[in-house]
C-alpha positions in Angstrom: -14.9 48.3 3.3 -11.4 48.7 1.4 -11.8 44.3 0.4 -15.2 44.1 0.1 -15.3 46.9 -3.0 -11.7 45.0 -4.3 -13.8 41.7 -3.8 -16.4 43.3 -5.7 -14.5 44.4 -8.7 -12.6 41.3 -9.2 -16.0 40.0 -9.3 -17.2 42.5 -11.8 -14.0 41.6 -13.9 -14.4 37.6 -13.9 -17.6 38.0 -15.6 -16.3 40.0 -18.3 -12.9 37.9 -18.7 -13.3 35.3 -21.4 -13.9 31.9 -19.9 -11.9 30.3 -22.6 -8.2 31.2 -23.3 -6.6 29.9 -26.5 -3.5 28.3 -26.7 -2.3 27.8 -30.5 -4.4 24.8 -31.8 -6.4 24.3 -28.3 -9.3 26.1 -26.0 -8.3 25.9 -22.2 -11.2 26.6 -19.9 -9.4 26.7 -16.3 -10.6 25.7 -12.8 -13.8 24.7 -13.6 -15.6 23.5 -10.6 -16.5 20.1 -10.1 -17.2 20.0 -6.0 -16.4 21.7 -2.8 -15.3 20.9 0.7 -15.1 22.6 3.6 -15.4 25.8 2.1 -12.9 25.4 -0.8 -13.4 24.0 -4.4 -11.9 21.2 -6.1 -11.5 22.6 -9.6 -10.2 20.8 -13.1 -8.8 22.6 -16.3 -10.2 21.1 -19.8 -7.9 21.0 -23.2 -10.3 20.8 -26.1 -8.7 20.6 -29.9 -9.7 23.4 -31.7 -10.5 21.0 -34.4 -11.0 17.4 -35.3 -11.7 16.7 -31.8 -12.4 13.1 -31.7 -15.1 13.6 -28.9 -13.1 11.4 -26.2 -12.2 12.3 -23.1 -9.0 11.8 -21.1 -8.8 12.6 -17.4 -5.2 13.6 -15.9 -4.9 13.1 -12.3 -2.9 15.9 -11.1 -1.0 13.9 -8.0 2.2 13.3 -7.0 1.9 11.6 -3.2 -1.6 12.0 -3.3 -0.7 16.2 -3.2 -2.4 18.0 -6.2 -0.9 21.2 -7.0 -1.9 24.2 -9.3 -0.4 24.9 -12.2 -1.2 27.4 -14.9 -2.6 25.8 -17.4 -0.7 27.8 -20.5 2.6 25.9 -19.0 1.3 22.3 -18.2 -0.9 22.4 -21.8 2.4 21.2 -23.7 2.1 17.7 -21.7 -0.9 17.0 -23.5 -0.5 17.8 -26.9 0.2 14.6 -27.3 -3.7 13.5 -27.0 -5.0 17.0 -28.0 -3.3 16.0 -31.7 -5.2 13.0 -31.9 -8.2 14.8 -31.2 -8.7 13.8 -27.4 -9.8 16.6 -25.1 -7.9 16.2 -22.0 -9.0 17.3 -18.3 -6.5 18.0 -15.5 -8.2 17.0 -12.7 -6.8 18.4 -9.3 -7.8 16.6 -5.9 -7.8 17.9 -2.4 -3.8 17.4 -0.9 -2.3 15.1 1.7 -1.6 16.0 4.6 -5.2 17.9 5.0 -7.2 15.4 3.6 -6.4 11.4 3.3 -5.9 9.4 0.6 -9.6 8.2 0.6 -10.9 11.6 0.0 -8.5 12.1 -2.9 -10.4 9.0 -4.2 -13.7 10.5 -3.2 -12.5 14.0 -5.1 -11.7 12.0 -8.7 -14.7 9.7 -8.7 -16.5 13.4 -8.6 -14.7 14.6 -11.2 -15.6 11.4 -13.4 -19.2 12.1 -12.4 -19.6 15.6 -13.1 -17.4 15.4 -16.4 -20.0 12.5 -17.3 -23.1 14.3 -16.0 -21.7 17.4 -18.6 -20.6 15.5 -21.4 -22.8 17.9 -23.7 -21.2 21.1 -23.0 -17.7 19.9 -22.9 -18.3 17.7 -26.5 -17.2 14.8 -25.0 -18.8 10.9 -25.6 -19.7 10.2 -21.8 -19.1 6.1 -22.5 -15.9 7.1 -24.0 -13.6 8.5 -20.5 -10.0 7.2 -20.2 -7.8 7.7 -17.4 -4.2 8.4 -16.5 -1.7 9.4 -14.0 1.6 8.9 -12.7 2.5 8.1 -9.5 0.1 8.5 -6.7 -2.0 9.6 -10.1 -1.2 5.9 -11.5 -3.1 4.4 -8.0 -6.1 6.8 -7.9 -6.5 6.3 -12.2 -6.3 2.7 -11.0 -8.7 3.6 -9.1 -11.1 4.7 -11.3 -10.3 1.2 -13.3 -10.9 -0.9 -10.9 -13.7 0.3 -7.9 -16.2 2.5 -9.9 -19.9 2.3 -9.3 -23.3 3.2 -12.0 -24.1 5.7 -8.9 -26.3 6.3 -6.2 -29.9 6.7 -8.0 -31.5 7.8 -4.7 -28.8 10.6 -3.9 -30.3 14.6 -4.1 -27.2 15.4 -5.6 -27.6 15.0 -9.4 -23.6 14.4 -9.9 -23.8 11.4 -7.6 -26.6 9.8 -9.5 -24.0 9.0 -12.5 -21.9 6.6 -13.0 -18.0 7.1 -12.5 -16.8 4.3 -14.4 -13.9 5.0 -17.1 -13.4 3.1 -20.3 -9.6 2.7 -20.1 -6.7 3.3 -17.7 -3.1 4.1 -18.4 -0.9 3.8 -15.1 2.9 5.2 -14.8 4.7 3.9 -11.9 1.7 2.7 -10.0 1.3 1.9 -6.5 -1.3 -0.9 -6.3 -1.4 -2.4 -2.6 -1.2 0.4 -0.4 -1.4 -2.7 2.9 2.5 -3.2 1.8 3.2 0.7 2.3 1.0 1.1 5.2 2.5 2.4 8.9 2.6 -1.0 10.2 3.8 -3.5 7.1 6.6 -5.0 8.0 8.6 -4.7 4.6 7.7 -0.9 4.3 10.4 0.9 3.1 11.9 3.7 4.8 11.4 6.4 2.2 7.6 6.4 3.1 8.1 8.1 6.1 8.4 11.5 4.1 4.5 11.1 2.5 2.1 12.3 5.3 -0.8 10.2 3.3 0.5 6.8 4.0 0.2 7.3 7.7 -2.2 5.0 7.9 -2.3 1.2 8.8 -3.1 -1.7 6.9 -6.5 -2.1 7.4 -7.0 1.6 6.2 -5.7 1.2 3.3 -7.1 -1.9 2.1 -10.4 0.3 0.7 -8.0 1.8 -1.0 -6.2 -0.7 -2.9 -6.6 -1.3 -6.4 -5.3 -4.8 -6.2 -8.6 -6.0 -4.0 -11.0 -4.4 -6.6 -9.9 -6.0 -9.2 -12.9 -7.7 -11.4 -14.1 -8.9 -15.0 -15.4 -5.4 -15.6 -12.6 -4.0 -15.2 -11.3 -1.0 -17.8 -8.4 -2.1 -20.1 -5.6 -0.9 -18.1 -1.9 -0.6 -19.6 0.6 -0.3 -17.1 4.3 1.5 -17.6 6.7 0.4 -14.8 10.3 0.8 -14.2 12.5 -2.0 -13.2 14.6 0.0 -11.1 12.1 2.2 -9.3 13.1 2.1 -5.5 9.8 3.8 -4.5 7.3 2.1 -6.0 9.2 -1.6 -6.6 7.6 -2.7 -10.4 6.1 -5.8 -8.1 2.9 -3.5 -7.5 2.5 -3.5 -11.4 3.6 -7.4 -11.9 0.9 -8.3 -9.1 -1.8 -6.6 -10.4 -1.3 -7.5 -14.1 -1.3 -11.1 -13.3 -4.5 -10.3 -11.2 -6.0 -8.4 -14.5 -4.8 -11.7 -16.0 -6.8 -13.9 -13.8 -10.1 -11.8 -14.4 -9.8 -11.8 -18.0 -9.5 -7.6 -17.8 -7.5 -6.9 -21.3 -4.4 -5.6 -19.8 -0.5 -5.1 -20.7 2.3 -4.3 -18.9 5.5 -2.5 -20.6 8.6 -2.7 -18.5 12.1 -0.3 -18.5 14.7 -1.8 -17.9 16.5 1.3 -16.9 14.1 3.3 -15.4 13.4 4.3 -11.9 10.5 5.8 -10.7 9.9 8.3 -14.1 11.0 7.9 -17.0 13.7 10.3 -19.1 15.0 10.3 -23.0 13.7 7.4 -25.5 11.8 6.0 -22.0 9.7 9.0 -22.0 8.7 8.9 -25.8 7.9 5.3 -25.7 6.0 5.4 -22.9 3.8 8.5 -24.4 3.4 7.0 -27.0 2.4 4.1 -25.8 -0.5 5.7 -23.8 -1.5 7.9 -26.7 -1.6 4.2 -28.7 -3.9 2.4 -25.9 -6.5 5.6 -25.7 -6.7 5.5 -29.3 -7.3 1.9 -29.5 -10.0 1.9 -26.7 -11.7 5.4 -27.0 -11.6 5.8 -30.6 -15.0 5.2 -32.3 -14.4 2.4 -34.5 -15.3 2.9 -38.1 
């Protein structure tokens, strides 16, 4: 009796809580549901400019090996000013977390996201043929992705978020893994420091749905990837493999290398690499005159 009149007036108090917090120069609307799965949601938080908003959108996967954890959005909303000053309204998108579900259903839980954010453009002021992409890490591979094996939706589906299209316009990918065969249970370079990421228990032939590297195609989104040359967990050969299969398909790509980097980058790294990504979302999302 004691929870369910607690469970009640909690209830009672989310509909009277403003939906929209603000945060200096920009709205946050938090978890916002975009799907559920086996009784919980997958939720996203959205970063709109209070003004001059440029009516682009710019998804943030929210992974780091393929786990997606919550973090108030006051704290993580400094990340993005970059895009929010140039008018970009940015969604955190949060995915459901190695080990309890597999890297395929991480997949399955962004192109959702893309969906539903497309399916809503109206209400969130956002062009729905102008949605970029980025992430770092186990981010980089699912906004890569989203780049690379995206669909116009299933037309016949009941489900009105699967009848749109989950293609993105542009891709930005930090340190990206892009063959997951090579870091698969039974590849015979894998390197050691895999054992510790419960989502790559898989073999190869698992994770070859799952690979950007095989989707790769003409329509492809222009994808910039940001590599470092000294990253011992994600060797910069995933990035110089997949750029010179962009290459091949005639997909507008770009790859920026550091020398001194590892897997992240720190210092003047950091900045260039920001503003790098700011620079390719402007260039590709950014209504032209």
């Amino acid at each position: 009796m004691r929870l369910t009149v607690f469970s009640t007036v909690l209830a009672v108090l989310s509909l009277l809580a403003p939906s929209l917090i603000r945060a200096e120069e920009v709205m946050i609307k938090p978890d916002v549901v975009y799907g559920h799965k086996f009784g919980l949601a997958t939720t996203f938080d959205v970063f709109t400019p209070a003004q001059n908003a440029n009516g682009a959108a710019v998804l943030f996967m929210v992974s780091g090996g393929w786990y997606s954890s919550w973090s108030p959005p006051e704290q993580i909303q400094p990340r993005f000013k970059p895009l929010t000053d140039q008018g970009f309204t940015v969604f955190a998108v949060r995915h459901g977390s190695s080990p309890r579900f597999s890297i395929a259903e991480a997949v399955a839980d962004v192109r959702r996201s893309v969906r539903f954010i497309r399916l809503n453009a109206e209400a969130y002021q956002v062009d729905p043929d102008r949605i970029g992409v980025f992430g770092m890490s186990a981010g980089g591979h699912l906004s890569l992705m989203l780049g690379t094996a995206s669909d116009e939706g299933n037309a016949d589906s009941k489900d009105p978020v699967d009848q749109v299209s989950d293609r993105v316009q542009a891709v930005v990918a930090y340190v990206a893994p892009t063959d997951l065969r090579i870091m698969a249970m039974d590849a015979p370079d894998r390197l050691a420091a895999y054992e510790r990421f419960p989502a790559l228990e898989i073999d190869a032939n698992t994770a070859e749905p799952d690979s950007p590297i095989v989707h790769v195609t003409p329509d492809d989104a222009p994808t910039l990837l940001l590599a470092g040359a000294k990253d011992e967990l994600v060797p910069i050969s995933h990035s110089r493999k997949i750029l010179v299969a962009f290459e091949k398909a005639n997909v507008e790509t770009k790859l920026i290398e550091f020398e001194n980097a590892g897997h992240g980058f720190g210092g003047e790294d950091a900045k260039q690499a920001t503003d790098a990504m700011v620079d390719w979302f402007v260039t590709h999302l950014t209504e032209k005159p």
